[in-house]
C-alpha positions as CSV (number, residue, x, y, z in Angstrom):
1,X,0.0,0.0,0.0
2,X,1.2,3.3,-0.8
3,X,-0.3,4.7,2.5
4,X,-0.6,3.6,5.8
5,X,-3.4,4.5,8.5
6,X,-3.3,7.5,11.5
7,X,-3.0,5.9,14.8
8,X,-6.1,6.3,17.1
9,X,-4.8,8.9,18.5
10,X,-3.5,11.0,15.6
11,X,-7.0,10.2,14.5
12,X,-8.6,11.3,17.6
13,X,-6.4,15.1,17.6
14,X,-6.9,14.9,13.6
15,X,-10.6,14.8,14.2
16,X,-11.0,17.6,17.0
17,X,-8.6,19.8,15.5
18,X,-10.2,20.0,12.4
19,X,-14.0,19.8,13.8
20,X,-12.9,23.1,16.3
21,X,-11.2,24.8,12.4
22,X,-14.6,24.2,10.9
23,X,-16.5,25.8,14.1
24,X,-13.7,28.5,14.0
25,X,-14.5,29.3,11.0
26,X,-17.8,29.1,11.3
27,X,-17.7,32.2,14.3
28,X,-15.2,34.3,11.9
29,X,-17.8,34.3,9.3
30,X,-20.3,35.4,11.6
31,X,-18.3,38.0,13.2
32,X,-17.4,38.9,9.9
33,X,-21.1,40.3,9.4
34,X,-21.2,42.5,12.1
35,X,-17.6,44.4,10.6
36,X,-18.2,48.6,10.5
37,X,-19.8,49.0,13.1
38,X,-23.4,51.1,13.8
39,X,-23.2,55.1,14.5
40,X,-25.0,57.8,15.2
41,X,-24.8,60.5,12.9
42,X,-25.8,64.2,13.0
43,X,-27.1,65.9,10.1
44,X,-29.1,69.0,10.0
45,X,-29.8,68.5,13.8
46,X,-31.0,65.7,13.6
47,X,-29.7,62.1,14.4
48,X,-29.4,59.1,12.0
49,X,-28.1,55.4,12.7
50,X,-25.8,54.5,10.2
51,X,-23.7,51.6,9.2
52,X,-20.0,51.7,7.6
53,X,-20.4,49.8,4.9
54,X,-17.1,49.5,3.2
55,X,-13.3,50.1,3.9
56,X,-13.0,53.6,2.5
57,X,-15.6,55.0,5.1
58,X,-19.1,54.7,3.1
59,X,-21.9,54.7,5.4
60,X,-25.8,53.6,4.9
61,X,-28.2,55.3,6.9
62,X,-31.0,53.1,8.7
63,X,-33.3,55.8,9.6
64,X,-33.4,58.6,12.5
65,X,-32.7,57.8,16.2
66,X,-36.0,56.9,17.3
67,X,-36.9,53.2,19.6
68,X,-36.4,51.2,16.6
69,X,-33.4,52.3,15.9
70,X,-31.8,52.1,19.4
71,X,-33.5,48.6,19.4
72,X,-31.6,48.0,16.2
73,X,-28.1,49.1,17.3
74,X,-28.5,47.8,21.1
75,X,-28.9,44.2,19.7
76,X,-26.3,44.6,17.1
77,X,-23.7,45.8,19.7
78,X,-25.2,43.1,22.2
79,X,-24.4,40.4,18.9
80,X,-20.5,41.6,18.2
81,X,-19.7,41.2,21.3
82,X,-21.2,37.7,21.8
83,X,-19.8,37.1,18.2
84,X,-16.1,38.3,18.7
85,X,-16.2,36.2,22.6
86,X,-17.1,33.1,20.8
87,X,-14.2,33.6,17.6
88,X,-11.2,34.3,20.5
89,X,-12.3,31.2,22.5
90,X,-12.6,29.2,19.6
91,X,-9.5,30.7,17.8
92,X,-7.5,29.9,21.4
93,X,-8.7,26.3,21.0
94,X,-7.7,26.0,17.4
95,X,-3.8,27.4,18.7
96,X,-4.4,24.3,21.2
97,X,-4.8,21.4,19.3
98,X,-2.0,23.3,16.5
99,X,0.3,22.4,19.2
100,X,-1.5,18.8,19.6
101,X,-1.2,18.5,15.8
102,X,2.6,19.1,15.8
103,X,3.1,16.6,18.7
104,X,1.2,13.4,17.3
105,X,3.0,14.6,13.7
106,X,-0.3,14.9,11.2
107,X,1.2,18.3,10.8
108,X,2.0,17.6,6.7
109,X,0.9,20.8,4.6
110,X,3.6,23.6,3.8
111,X,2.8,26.0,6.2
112,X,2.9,28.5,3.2
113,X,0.3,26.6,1.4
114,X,-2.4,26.1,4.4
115,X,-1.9,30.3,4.7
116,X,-2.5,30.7,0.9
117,X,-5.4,28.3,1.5
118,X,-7.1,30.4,4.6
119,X,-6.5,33.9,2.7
120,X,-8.3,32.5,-0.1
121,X,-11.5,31.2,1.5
122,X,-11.3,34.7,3.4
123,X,-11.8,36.3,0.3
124,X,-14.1,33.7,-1.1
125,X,-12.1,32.8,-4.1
126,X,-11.3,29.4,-2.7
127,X,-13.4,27.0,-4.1
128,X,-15.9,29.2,-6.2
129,X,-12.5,30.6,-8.4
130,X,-9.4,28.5,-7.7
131,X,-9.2,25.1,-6.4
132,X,-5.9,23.3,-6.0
133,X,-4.5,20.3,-8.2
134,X,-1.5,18.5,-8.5
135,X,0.3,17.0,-6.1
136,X,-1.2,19.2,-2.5
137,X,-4.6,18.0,-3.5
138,X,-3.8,14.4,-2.2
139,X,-3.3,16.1,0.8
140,X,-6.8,16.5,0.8
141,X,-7.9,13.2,0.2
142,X,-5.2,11.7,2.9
143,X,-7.1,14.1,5.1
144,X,-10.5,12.8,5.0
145,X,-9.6,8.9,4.8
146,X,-7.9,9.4,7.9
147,X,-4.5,7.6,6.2
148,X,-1.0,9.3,5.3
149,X,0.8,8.9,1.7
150,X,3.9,7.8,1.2
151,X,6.1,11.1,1.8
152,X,7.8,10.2,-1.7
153,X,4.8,10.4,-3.1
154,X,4.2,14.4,-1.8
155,X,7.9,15.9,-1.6
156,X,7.2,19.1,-3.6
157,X,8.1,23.0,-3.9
158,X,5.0,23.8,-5.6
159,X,1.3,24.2,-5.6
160,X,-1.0,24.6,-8.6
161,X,-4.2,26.4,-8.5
162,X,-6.5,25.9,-11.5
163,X,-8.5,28.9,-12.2
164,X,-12.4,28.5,-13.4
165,X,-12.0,31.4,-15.6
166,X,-16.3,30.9,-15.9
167,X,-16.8,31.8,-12.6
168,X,-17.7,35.6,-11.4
169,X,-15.1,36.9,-9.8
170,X,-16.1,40.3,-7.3
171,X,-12.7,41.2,-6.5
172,X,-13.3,45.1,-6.5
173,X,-15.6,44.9,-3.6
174,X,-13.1,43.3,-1.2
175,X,-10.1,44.6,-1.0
176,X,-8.1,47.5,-3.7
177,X,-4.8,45.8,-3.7
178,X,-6.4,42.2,-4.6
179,X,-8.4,44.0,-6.7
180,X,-5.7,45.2,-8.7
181,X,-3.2,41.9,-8.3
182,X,-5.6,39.3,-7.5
183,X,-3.5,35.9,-6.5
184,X,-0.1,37.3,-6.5
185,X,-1.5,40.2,-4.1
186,X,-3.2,37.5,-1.8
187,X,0.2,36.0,-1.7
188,X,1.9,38.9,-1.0
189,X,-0.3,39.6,2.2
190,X,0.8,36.5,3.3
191,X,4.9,36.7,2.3
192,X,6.2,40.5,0.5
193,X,8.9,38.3,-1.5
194,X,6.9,36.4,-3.4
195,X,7.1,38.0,-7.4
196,X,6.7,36.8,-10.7
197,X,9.5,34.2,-12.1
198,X,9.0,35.9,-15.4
199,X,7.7,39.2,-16.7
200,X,3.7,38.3,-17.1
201,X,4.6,34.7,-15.9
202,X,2.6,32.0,-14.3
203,X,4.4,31.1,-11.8
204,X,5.5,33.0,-8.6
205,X,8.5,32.4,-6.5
206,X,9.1,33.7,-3.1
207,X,12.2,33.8,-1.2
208,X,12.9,30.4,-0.1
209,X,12.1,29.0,-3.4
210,X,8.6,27.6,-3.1
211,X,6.6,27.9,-6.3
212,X,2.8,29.3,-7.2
213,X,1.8,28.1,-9.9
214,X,-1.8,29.9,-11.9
215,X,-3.4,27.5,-14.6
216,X,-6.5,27.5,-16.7
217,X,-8.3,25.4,-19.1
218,X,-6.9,26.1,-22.5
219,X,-10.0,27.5,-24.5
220,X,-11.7,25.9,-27.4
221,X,-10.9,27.5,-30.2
222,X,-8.2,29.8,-28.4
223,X,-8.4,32.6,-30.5
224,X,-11.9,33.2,-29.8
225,X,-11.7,33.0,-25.9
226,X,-14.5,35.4,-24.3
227,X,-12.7,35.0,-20.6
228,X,-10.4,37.3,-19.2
229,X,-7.1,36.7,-19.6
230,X,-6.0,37.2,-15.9
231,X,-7.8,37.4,-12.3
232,X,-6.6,40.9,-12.0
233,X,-4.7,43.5,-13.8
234,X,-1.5,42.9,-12.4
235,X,-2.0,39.0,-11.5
236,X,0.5,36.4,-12.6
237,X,-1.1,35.2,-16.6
238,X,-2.2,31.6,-16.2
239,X,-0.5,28.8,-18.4
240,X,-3.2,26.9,-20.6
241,X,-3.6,23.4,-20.2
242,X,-5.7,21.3,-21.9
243,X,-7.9,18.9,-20.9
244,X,-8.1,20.5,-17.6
245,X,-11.8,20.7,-18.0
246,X,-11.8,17.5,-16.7
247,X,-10.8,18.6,-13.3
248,X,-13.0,21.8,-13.6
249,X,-16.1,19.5,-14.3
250,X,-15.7,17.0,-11.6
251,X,-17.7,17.4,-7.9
252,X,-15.4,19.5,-6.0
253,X,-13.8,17.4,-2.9
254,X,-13.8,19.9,0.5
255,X,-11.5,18.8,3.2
256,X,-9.5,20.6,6.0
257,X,-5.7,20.1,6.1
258,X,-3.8,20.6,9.2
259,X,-0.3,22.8,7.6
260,X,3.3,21.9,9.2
261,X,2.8,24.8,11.7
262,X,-0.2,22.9,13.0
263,X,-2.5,25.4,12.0
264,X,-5.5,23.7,10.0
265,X,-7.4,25.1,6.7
266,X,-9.9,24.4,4.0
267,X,-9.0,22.3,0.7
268,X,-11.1,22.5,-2.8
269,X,-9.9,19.6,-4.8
270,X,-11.1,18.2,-7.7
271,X,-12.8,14.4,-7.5
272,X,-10.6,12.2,-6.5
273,X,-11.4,9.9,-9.8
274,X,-10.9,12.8,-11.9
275,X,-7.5,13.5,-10.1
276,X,-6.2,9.5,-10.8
277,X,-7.3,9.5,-14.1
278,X,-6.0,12.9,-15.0
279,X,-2.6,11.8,-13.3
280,X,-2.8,8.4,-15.3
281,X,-3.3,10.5,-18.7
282,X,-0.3,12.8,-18.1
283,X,2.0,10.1,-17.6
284,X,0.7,8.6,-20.9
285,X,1.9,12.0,-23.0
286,X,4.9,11.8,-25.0
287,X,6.7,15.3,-24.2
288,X,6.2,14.7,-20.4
289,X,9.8,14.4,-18.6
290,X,10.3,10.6,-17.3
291,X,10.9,11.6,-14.0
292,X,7.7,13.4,-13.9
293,X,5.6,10.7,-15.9
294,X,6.6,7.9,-13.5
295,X,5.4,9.9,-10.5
296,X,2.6,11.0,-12.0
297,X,1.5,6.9,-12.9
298,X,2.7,6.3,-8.7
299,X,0.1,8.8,-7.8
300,X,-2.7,7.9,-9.9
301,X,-2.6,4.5,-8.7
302,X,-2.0,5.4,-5.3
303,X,-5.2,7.5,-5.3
304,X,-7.3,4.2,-6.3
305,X,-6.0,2.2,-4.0
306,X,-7.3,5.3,-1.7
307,X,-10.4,5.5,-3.5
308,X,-11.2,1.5,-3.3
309,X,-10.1,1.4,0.5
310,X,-11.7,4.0,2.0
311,X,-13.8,6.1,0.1
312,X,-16.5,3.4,-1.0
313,X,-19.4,6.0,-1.7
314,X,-17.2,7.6,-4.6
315,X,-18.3,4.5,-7.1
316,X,-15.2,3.3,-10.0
317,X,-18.0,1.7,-12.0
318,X,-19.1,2.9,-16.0
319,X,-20.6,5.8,-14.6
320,X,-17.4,7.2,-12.9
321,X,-16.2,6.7,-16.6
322,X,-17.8,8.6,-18.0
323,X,-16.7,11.7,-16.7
324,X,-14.0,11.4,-19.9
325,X,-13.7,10.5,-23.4
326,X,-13.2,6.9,-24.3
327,X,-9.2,7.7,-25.1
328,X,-9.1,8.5,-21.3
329,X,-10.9,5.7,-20.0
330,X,-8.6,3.2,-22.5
331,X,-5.5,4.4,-20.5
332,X,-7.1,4.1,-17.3
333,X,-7.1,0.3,-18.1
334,X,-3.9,-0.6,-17.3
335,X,-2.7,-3.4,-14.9
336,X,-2.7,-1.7,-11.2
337,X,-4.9,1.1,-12.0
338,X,-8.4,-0.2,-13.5
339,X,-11.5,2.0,-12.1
């Protein structure tokens, strides 16, 4: 087997710490809607309630000062504080079982990735815009089988995210630096030496070496693409790959990762049937490097054996087939790997 199974009690920490994450983050979000802040305002003599509605200082009046509106803004301060109370204690229990995490060793993602991963969902890009392929995504599926990869199987110093160039994308309302250099000014929030390997490149580099890699689906015919070239204005261009779409049209798989700092965060991954197959197909093309098509073919077959162990609701019948065209499915056939 090309993974072998958490102990019961790395399985017991793995489970709380990622259950108090998903809580955690469930209390951010909520906190999240009482940001700005209520007011009162005087204008003409008179007193309004009024909300801050965006970073620059834009406010929304909700009527004069009257009951109702000291009802209003007595239960909303009354909420934000029971709402920030219930992020710190949870966000203290989170920095907990980190520690836990690091102790029992499930702590497995570069801690660089699991921040990329958190800013992301923050801004709701991850999952809706970018998910993550290649090799971290196995991460993901290690994750929620409770198991652990072979760690030749994961060594790495990069992490691709596939852009759905189909999906909406409302940068300009969350932040003006994102807005202007989408990804690579996420990144940069998170590490300042991170730049572009190349002028208008796809990948970014930061100062230790690790790799960011931006890919999209290579449209069909290129030449009369009607998507934007890049997230942002100043945002790394995205390589084309084709036959991509086969990861952009598979269920999205949602996990929580715990990153080698301890600290846990969300994963979007494509289908982990999609994933082998696509792996199986790349090792299969003629201009891949050897090195890479033999590790490719390891971690196709390794994510059956995953899939057939321990994820028995995700079916490798005909109808998992025929997610792809019958090319696909005739290289999926080989000895080791057959859905």
């Amino acid at each position: 087997m090309s993974f072998h199974e958490l102990s019961s009690n790395q399985s017991r920490v793995s489970v709380d710490a990622k259950q108090t994450y998903e809580a955690y983050r469930d209390a951010r979000r909520n906190a999240a809607q009482y940001a700005g802040g209520l007011g009162w305002k005087r204008v003409d003599g008179h007193e309004y309630l009024v909300k801050v509605i965006n970073r620059r200082g834009g406010t929304r009046s909700l009527g004069p000062r009257s009951p109702e509106t000291e009802r209003i803004r007595a239960e909303f301060v009354a909420g934000k504080a029971r709402a920030k109370e219930r992020e710190a204690k949870l966000k203290a229990s989170v920095e907990e079982f980190a520690g836990m995490s690091r102790g029992v060793g499930i702590n497995r993602v570069p801690s660089i990735v699991t921040a990329s991963l958190r800013k992301l969902d923050d801004f709701g890009l991850l999952g809706k815009n970018l998910i993550v392929i290649g090799t971290h995504a196995m991460y993901g599926y290690e994750s929620t089988a409770g198991v652990m990869f072979d760690a030749g199987l994961m060594a790495t110093t990069d992490v691709d995210f596939l852009w759905d160039a189909r999906a909406t994308l409302k940068l300009a309302a969350l932040d003006d630096e994102v807005a202007d250099a989408g990804l690579l000014a996420i990144l940069r929030k998170l590490d300042r030496s991170f730049e572009p390997a190349h002028r208008k490149g796809f990948r970014a580099v930061n100062k230790d070496g690790f790799y960011v890699d931006l890919v999209k689906q290579t449209p069909n015919p290129p030449w009369k693409s009607n998507e934007p070239e890049r997230i942002a204005a100043g945002d790394l261009t995205p390589s084309w790959l084709p036959n991509i779409k086969w990861l952009l049209s598979s269920e999205k798989f949602h996990s929580v990762v715990i990153g080698q700092d301890g600290q846990p965060a969300p994963m979007v991954a494509p289908d982990p049937r999609a994933f082998a197959v696509y792996k199986q197909w790349l090792s299969a093309q003629p201009d891949r490097e050897p090195e890479k098509k033999r590790r490719d073919q390891l971690q196709a077959w390794a994510t059956v054996q995953l899939l057939r162990d321990r994820f028995p609701h995700l079916a490798l019948n005909e109808n998992a087939e025929r997610m792809f065209p019958k090319e696909v499915r005739m290289l999926s056939k080989l000895p080791g790997f057959r859905l």
